[in-house]
Each structure stands twice: as C-alpha cells, then as structure tokens.
N, C-alpha and C positions, 0 to 999 in steps of 0.2 A: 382532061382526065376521063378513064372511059369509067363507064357507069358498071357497077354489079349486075349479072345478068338475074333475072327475076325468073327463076326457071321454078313453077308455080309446084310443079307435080315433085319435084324433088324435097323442095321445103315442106310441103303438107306429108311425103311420104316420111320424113326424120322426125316432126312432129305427128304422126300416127304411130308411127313405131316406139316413140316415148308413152305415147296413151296406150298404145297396146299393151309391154310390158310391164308397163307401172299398173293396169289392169290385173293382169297375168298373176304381179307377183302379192297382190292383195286377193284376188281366188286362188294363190296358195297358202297366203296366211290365213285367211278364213278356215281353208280346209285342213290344215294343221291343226288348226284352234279346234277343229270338231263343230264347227259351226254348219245346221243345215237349212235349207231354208223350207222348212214345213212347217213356217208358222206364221200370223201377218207381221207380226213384231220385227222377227227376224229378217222376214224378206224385204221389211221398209227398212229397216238400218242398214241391210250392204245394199240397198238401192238406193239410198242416199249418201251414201260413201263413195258409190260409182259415180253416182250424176255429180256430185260434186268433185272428182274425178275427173271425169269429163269437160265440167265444166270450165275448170280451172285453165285446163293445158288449151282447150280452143279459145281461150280469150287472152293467155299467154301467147297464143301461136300466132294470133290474129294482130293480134298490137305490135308484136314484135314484125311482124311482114309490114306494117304498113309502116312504121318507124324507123325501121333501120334498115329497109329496100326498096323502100318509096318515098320514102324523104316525108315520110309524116301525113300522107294522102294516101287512101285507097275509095274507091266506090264504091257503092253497095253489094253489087253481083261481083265483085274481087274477089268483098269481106266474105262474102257468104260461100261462092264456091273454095275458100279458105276453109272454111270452118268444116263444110260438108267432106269435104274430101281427108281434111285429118281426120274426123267420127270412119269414114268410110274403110281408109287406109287402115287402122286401129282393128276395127272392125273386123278384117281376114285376119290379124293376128290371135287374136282373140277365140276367133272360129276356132283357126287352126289348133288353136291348146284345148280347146274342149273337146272339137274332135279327139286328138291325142288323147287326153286325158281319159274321156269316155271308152277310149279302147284299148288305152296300155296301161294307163295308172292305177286307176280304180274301173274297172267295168259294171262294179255290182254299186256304184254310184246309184245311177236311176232308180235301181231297186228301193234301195234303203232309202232314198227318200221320199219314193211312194209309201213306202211303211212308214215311214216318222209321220208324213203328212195325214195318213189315214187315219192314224191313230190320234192325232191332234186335233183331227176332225169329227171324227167320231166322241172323244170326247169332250168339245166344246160343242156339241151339237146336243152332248148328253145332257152338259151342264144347262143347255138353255130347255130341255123340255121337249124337245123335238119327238114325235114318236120313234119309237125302236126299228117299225118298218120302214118308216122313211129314212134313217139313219143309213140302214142295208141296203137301202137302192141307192142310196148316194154313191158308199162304198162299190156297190157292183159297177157301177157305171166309170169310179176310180180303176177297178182292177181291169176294167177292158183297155182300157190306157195300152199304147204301146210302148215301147221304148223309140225314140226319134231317131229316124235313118242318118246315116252323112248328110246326105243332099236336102232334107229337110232340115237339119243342121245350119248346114251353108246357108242357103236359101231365107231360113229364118235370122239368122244371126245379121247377114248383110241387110237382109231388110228392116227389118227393129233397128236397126244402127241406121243405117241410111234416113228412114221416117227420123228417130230423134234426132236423127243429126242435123237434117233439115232443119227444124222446128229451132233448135238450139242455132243454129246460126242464122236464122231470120234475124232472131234475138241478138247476137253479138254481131252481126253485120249492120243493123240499125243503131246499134252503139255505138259501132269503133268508125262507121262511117266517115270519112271528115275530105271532102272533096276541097282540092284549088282552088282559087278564081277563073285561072286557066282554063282550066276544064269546062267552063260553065257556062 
C-alpha cells in the first residue's frame, strides 16, 4: 500500500488559509459591531480572541499532520516548521484584507482611530493628573503619526506573524513532539 504523500507546504497552505479567513471574518465582525481598538481593554480582548484563534487551528493543524500523515510521529523541527508556516501562510491573507480594507472599504479607518485613541488618551491622562502641557505633547507627537504605507503594511504584518508564529510553535512543536524508536 503506498503511503500518502506528506507534501508539507500544501497542508500548512489549507490550514493558513482556515486561520486566515476565520481571522478575516472576526475583523469583520469586530468592525460591524463598531468595535475600535483605542483603548487597552479593547485592544486586549480582540487580542486574545486572535491568539486564541491562532492558537487553536496550529495545534489542530499540528496534531492532525502528525496523526493522520505520520502515523502518530513527527520531530520537533517538522512540528515547528508546521506550525510557523501555517502563522505565516495565514499571515499574507490576512495582510492582503487589511491592505484591501485600508483602501477600498473604509479608508478613513486610521483616521478615526487616531481620534477615538487620542481622545481616550487624553482623557485618561486627564483622569490621572497629568499636566495639561504634557497631555499636548503626547497628542502632538500622536498627530505626527502617519498613516502606514502597503509595504510597511506587508512587511509589518509578515513579520509580527512570522516572530509569534515562531514563538507559538516552539511551544506546540515541544508538545505535539512524539518521535519513533525508529528514528532514534
């Protein structure tokens, strides 16, 4: 009986592209719901939403590759460049919508949430006592802010992905680990 081909970049590209969309389609229920993120509350709930997100589908994706196309064994650097390349794959899709997004959906996106954020900022800055002048240099140095190019887009998006995706599959490749005797 011949064996299933383990063809590695195809299975992480099916499981990024699950992580990407299932991403996708939670920043657009976020952004339906009016939810933005200028606030720490706010930006730690859809950032534990994501990581757990995240985390789910590369320990599904991970388990399932070495369980059902390795007969139950994978190595460490398997599990790991598993896990990295679904974060990674995921990762351009991902890009790809916020690009879009940033430039057909909503373009006045950034704006508006440099305002929500300044405003949140200013007055929790208010609320603590901070002087008035130091308040306005904060702000100033907010409104020099640009809006992010494509390319610092791209660039940023694959790398913040790439770095946690590492980090997160160090993690689930030390877990799902489980080598032979064969091998050893």
């Amino acid at each position: 009986m011949e064996k299933p081909k383990n063809d590695i970049l195809q299975y992480t590209m099916t499981y990024g592209a699950i992580l990407g969309v299932t991403l996708t389609i939670v920043s657009i229920i976020f952004y339906l719901m009016g939810f933005m993120k200028f606030n720490i509350f706010m930006s730690l709930v859809m950032f534990i939403i994501n990581v757990g997100i995240i985390v789910t589908v590369v320990i599904i994706g991970t388990k399932k590759y070495r369980d059902d196309l390795l007969g139950g064994y994978i190595d460490f650097g398997k599990a790991f460049l598993i896990g990295l390349l679904i974060v990674v794959f995921s990762s351009l899709l991902t890009t790809l919508y916020n690009i879009l997004f940033n430039a057909f959906i909503d373009p006045d996106y950034f704006e508006r949430t440099m305002e929500a954020t300044k405003e949140w900022m200013s007055n929790f800055m208010y609320k603590r006592g901070i002087p008035e002048d130091q308040i306005d240099l904060a702000l100033q140095q907010m409104d020099s802010k640009e809006k992010p190019s494509v390319v610092s887009m791209i660039l940023g998006g694959i790398m913040s992905s790439a770095i946690g995706g590492a980090i997160l599959s160090l993690i689930t490749a030390a877990i799902f680990k489980k080598e032979s005797f064969d091998s050893q």
